[in-house]
N, C-alpha and C positions, 0 to 999 in steps of 0.2 A: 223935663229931664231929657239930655241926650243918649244917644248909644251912639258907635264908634265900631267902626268894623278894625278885628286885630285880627293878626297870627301870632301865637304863642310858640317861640322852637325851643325842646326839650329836648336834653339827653341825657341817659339815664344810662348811669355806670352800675349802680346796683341792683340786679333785681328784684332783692328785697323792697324795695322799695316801690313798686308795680303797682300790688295789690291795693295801697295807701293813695298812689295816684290816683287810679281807676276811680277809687272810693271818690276825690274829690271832685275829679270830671263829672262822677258821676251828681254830685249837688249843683254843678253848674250846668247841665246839661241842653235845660231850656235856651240856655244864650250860646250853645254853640251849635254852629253850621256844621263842622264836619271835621274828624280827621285823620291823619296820615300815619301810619308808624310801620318803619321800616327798621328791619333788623339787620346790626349789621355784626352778622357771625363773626368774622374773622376778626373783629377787633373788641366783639364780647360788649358791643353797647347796642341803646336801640333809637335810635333817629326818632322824633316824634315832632309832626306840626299842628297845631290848634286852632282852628278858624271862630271866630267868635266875632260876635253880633252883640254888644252889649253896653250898658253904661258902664267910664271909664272906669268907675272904683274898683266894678266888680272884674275887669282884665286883670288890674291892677293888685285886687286880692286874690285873684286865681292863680297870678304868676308870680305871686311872692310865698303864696303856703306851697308850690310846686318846687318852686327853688330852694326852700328852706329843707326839704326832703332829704337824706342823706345817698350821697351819691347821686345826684337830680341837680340838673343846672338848665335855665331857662331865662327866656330873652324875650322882649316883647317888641313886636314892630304894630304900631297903631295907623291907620289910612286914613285918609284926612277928607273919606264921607262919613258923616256926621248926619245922623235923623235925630227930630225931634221927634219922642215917645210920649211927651207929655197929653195925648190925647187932639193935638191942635196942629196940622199941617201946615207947615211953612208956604209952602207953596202956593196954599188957598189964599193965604193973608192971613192965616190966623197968629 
């Protein structure tokens, strides 16, 4: 199996919808690195980036139950390092 280093960018128009986020970061949490959420007052949204470490499916379910959130929209940029998790380094020659 691979994992795939991504950032996840979310903005989130309603804050209803917050708490439901959290919630789902929160089952993904093992595969993510780190992230960023800046509020931006004057325009009543809140900037959010997701750093994550994981195999593709699971970015790819992370940033489709995020987006599907109402008032929640999200965009995924994937980097093109790539590890093998399956137990066997590439680099050894496995």
């Amino acid at each position: 199996m691979e994992s795939r280093v991504a950032i996840i960018g979310v903005i989130v128009e309603n804050p209803n919808s917050v708490e439901e986020m959290n919630r789902l970061l929160h089952q993904y949490a093992a595969y993510i690195i780190g992230r960023m959420g800046i509020p931006y007052r004057e325009k009543k949204i809140n900037v959010i980036s997701i750093a994550m470490d994981a195999p593709q499916d699971m970015i790819s379910a992370l940033s489709g139950k995020i987006g599907r959130l109402s008032g929640v929209s999200a965009k995924t940029a994937y980097s093109s390092v790539i590890t093998d998790i399956g137990g066997k380094d590439e680099e050894a020659g496995g």
